[in-house]
MIFIGU-73073 format. One record per residue: residue in three letters; x, y, z of N, C-alpha, C, O in turn. Coordinates in steps of 0.001 Angstrom, whole numbers. Layout:
<recs>
 code    n_xx    n_yy    n_zz   ca_xx   ca_yy   ca_zz    c_xx    c_yy    c_zz    o_xx    o_yy    o_zz
  Ala       X       Y       Z       X       Y       Z       X       Y       Z       X       Y       Z
...
</recs>
This chain:
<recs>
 code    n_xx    n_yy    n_zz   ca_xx   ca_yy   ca_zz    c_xx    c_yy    c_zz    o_xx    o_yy    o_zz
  Unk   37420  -54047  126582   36747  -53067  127418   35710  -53793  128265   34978  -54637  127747
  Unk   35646  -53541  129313   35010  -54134  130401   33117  -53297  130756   32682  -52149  130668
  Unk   32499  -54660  131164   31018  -53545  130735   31003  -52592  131516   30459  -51539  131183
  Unk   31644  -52762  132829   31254  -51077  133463   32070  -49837  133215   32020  -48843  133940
  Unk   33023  -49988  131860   33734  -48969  131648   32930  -48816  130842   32771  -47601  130719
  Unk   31961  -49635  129839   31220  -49035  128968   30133  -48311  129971   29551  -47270  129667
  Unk   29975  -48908  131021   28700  -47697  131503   28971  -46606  131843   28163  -46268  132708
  Unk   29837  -45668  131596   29940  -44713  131745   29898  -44036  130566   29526  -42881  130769
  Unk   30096  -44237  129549   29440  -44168  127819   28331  -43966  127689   27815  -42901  127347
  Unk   27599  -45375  128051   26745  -45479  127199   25092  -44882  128811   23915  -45027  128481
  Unk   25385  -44400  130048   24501  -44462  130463   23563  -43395  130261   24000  -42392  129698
  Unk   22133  -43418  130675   21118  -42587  129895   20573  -41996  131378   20612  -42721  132373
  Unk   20012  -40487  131442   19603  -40012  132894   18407  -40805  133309   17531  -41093  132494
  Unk   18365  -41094  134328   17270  -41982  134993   16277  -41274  134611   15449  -41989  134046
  Unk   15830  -39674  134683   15006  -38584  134094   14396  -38857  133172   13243  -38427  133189
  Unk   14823  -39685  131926   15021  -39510  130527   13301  -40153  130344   12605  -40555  131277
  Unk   12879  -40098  128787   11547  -40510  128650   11466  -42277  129026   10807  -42930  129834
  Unk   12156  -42509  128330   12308  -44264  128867   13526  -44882  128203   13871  -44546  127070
  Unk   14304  -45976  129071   15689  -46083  128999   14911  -47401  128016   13751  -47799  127903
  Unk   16637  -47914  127229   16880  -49243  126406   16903  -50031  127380   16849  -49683  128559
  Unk   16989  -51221  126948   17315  -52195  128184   18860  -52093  128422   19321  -52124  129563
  Unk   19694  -51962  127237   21327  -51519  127163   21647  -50363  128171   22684  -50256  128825
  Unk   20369  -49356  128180   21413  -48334  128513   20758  -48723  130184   21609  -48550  131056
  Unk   19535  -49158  130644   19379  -50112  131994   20704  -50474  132300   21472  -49834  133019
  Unk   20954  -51632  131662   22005  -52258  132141   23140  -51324  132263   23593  -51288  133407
  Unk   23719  -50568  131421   24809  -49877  131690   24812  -48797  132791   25835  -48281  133243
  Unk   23557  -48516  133168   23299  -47293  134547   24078  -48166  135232   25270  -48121  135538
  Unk   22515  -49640  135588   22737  -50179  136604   24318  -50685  136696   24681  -50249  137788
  Unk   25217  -51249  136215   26723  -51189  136255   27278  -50128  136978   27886  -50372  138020
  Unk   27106  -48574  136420   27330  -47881  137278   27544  -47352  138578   28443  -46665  139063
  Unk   26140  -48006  139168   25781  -47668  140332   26179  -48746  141235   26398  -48765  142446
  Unk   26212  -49588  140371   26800  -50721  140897   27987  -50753  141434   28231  -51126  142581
  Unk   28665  -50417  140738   30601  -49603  141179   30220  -49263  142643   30643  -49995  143538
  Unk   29290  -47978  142991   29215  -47018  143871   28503  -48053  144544   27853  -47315  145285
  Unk   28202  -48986  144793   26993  -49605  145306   27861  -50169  147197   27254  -50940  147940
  Unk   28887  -49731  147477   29645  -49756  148674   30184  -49073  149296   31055  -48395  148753
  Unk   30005  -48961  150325   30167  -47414  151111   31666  -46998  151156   32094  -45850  151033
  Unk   32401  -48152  151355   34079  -48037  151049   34187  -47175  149646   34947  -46207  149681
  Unk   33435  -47467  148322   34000  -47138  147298   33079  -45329  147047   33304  -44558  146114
  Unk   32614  -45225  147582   31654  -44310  148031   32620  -42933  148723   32865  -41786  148349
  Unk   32855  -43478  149498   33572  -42741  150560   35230  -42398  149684   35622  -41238  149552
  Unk   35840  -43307  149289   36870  -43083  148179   36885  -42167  147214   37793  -41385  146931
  Unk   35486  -42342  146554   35041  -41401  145549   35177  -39429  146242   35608  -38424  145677
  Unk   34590  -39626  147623   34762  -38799  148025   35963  -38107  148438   36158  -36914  148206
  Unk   36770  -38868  149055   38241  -38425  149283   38728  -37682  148228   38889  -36462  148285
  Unk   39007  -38478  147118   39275  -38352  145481   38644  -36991  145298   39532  -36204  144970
  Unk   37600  -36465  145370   37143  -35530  145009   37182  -34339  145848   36523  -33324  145617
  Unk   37966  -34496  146818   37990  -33188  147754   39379  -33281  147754   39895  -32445  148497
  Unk   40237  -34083  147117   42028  -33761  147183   43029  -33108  146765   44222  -33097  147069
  Unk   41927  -32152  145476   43006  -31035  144670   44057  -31601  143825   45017  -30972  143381
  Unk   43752  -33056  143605   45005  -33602  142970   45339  -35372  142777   45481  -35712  143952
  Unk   45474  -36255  142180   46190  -37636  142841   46919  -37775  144090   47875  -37182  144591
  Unk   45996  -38969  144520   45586  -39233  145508   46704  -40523  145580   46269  -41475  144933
  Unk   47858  -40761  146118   48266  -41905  146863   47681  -43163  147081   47485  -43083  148294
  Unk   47324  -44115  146795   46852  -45034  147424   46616  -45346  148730   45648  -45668  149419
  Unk   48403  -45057  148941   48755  -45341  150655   48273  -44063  151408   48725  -43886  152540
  Unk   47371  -43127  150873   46886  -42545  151673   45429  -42477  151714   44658  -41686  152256
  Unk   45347  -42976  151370   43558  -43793  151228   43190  -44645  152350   42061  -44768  152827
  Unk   44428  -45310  152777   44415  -46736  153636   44131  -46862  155029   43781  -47827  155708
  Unk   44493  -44988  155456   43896  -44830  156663   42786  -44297  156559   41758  -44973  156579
  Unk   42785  -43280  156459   40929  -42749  155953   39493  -43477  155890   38340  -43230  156243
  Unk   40366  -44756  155092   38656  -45605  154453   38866  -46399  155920   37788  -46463  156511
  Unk   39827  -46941  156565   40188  -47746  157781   40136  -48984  157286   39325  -49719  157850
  Unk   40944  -49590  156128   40855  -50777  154949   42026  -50848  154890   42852  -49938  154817
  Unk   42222  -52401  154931   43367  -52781  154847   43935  -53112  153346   43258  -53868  152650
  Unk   45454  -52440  152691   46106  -51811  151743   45508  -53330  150444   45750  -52978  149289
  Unk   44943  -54565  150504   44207  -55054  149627   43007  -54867  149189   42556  -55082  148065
  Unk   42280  -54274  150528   40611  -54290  150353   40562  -52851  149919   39536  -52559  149305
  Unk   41642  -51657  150138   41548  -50513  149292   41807  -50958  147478   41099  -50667  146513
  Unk   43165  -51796  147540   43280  -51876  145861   42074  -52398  145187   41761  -51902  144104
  Unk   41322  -53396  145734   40175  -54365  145441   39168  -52534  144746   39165  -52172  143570
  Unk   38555  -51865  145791   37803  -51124  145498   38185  -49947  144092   37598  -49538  143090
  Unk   39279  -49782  144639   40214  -48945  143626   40152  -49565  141770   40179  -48966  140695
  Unk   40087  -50602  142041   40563  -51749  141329   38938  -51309  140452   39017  -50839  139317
  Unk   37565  -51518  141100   36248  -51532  140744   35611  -50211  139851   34948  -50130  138817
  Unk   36213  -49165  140880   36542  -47656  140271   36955  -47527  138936   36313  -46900  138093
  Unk   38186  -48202  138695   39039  -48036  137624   38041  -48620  136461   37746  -48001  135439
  Unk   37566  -49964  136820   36905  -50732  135839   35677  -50389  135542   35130  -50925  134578
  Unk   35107  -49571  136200   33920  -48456  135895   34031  -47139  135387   33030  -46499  135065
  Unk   35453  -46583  135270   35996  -45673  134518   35817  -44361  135057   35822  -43245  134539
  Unk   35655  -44780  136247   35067  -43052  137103   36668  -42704  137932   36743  -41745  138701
  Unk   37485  -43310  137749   38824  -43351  138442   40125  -43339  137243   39999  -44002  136214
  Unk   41338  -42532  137500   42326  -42940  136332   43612  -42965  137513   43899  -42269  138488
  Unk   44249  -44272  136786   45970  -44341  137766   46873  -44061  136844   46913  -44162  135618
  Unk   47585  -43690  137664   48939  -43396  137495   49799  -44276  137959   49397  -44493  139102
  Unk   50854  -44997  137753   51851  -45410  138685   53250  -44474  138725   53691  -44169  137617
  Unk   53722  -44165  139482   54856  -43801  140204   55607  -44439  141197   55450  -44332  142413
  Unk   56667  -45300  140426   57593  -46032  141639   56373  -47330  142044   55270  -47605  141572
  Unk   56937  -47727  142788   55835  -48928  143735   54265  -48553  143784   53312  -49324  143681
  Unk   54260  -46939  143999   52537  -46562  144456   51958  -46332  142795   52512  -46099  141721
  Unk   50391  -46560  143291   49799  -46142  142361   49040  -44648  142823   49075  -44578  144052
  Unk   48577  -43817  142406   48211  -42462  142506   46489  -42562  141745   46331  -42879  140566
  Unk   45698  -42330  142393   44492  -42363  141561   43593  -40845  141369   43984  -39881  142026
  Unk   42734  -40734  140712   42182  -39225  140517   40722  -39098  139848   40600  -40131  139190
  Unk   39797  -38481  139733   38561  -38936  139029   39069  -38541  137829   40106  -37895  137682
  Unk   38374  -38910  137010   37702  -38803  135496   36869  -37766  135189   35702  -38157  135145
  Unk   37007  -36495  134937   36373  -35568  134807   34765  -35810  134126   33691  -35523  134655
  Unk   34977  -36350  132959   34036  -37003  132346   32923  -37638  132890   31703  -37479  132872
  Unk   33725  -38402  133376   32965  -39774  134581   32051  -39192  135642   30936  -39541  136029
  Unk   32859  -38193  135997   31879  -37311  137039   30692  -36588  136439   29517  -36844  136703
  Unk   31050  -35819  135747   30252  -34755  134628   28736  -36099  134541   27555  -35904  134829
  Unk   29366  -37309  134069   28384  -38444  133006   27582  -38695  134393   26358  -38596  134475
  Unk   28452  -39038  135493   27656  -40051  137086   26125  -38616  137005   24903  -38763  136973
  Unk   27164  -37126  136997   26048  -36065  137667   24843  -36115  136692   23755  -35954  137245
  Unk   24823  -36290  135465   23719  -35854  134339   22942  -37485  134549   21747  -37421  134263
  Unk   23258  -38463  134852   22711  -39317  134946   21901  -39596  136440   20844  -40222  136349
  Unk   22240  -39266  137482   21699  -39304  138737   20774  -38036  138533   20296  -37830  139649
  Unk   20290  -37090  137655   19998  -36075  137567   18227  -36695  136950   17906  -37074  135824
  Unk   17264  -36559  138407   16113  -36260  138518   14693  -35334  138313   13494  -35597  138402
  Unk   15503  -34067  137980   14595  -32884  138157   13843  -32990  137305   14274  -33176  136167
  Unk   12396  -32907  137558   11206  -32837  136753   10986  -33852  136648   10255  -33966  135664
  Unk   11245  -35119  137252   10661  -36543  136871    9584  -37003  137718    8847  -37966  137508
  Unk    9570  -35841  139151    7750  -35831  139824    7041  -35129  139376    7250  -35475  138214
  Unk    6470  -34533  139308    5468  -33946  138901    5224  -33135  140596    5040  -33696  141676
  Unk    5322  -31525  140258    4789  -30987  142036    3354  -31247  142466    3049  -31304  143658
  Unk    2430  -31411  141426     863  -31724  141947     634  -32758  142769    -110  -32599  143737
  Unk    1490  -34490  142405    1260  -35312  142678    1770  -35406  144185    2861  -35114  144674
  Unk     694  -35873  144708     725  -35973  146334    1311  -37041  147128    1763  -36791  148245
  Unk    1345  -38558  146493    1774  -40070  146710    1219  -39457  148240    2023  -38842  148940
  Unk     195  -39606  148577    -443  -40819  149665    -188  -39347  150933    -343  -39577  152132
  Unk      45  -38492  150634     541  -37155  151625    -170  -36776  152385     144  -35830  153107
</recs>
C-alpha cells in the first residue's frame, strides 16, 4: 500500500484540536495528489459524469496529451480518491465515494476562526 492511499485513511480535519505528525503527513499526501490543476480539474469531470468516465474522454477536456492524462490518473488512483476499471484496451475511472466523503470532512474548517477575531481588519 502506497502512502497516499494510506492518506485517505488515516487523514485528520485540518479543524481538529491538533494533528499527529502521521496524520500531518498523511493530509499533506492528500493534498498533494490535488496539488495540480490537471488533476484538479479531472477530479472535477469525474464528479459531474453520472458514471465511469473513459479515459479517452478525459483527453480532450483536460487538453493533455493521452500519457500526461494516464500519469495524473495514475496519482489519483495512488491516493485512492479514484477507482479503475478496465474494459477492453480503455481504462474507465470513477471517484471513491469514501475518498470524497474523507477529502470533504477533512478540508472541513468551520469554527476554526473564531468570528470576534479581526486579523489586522
Amino acid at each position: 500500500m502506497s502512502t497516499t492511499m494510506e492518506a485517505v485513511a488515516c487523514c485528520a480535519p485540518l479543524g481538529a484540536r491538533a494533528l499527529s505528525v502521521e496524520e500531518a503527513e498523511a493530509t499533506a499526501e492528500l493534498f498533494k495528489a490535488l496539488g495540480d490543476p490537471a488533476r484538479v480539474r479531472a477530479v472535477n469531470l469525474l464528479a459531474t459524469s453520472g458514471g465511469p468516465v473513459c479515459i479517452c474522454n478525459l483527453i480532450e477536456p483536460l487538453g493533455l496529451a493521452q500519457p500526461t492524462v494516464s500519469h495524473h490518473m495514475k496519482k489519483l488512483l495512488d491516493a485512492g480518491l479514484v477507482e479503475r476499471e478496465q474494459r477492453g484496451k480503455w481504462a474507465y475511472f470513477s471517484l471513491k465515494r469514501d475518498a470524497v466523503e474523507k477529502l470533504a470532512a477533512v478540508a472541513d474548517l468551520k469554527g476554526g476562526v473564531p468570528a470576534d477575531v479581526d486579523h489586522g481588519r
